[in-house]
N, C-alpha and C positions, 0 to 999 in steps of 0.2 A: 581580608575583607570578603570573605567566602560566604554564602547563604546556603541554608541547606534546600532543594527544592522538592525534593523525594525523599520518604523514607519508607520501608518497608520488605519484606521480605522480595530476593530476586525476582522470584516466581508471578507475584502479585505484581510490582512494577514494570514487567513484561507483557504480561497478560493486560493488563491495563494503567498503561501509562498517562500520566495526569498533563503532560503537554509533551509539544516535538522535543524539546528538548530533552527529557527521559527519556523520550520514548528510541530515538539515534545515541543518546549514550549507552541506555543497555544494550540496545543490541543492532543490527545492523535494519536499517529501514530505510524504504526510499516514501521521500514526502513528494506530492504534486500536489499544485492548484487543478481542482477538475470543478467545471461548471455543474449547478446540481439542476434536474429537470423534473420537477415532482418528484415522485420518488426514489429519482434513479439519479446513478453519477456519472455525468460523460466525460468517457474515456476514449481519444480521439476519432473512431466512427462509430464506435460501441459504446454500452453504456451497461452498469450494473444494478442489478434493483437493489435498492436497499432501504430498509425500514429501519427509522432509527429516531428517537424523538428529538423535537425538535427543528430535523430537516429542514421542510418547507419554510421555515426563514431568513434560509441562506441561498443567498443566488449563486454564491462558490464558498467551496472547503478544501482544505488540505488532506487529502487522504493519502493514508499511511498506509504500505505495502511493504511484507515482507517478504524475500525471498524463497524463504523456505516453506512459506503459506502457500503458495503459487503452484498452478500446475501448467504445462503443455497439451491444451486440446485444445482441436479444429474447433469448438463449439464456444471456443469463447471470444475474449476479444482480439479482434482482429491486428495483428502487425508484422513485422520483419525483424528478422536476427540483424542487430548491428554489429556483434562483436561477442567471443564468448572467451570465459578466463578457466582457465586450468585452474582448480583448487587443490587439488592433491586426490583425494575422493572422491569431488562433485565438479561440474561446471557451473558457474553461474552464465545464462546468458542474457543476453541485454539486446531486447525487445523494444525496436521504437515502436511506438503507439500514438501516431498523430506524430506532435512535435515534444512527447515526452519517451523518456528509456523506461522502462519496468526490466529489473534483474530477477530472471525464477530458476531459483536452485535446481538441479538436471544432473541424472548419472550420466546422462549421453549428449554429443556435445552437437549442436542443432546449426540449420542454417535454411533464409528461403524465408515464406511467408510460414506464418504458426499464430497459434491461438493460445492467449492466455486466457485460463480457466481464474476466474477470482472467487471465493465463497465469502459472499457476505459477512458471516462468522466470524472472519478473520481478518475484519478489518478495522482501520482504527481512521476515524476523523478528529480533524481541529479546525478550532477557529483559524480565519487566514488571518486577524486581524490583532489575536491575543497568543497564541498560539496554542491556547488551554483547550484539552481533549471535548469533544461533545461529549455529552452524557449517553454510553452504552447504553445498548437497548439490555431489554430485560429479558 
């Protein structure tokens, strides 16, 4: 009784996944609910601008974050190392931010307060309510 939900090349289903739920099967993503403020998404005392149609109709979305999209700078948002995991090659570490974790892939294994750097670009929203991606900006 299987459905199909996705079809399409890897590539394409990564880059833009048509709800959460491709978007955590292909590949590894962390989902939050973050409150949206005009144009920006708050992210527990930070917040990120983002232009994306349709926005301003939603008072919250689920934004999608990957770890390997992420960076470590003082200039972004602000949180603390909770924990970081040996991968073999990389760290991942795990950043609260407010009262949520953000994972950002890292050669060097971090601890203390740190700044996650987010690029717009690289991010993915959905509905909190259907879980169907919003429409990419263009």
């Amino acid at each position: 009784k299987g459905a199909v939900v996705a079809a399409g090349p890897p590539d394409e289903l990564y880059e833009r996944p048509g709800s959460m739920f491709v978007a955590t099967f292909i590949s590894d993503m962390d989902l939050i609910d973050v409150p949206v403020s005009g144009d920006r998404l708050v992210i527990g005392e930070g917040s990120v601008h983002c232009w994306w149609p349709g926005l301003a109709a939603y008072e919250r979305v689920v934004l999608g974050l990957r770890p390997e999209k992420l960076d470590i700078d003082d200039s972004g948002v602000a949180g603390v190392v909770d924990h970081v995991e040996f991968m073999g090659d990389h760290y991942l570490v795990h950043v609260a931010v407010g009262d949520r974790v953000i994972r950002v892939k890292s050669s060097t294994a971090l601890e203390g307060r740190v700044g996650v750097a987010i690029d717009p670009q690289s991010i993915h929203l959905f509905d909190p309510a259907t879980g169907e991606a919003l429409l990419h900006p263009v």
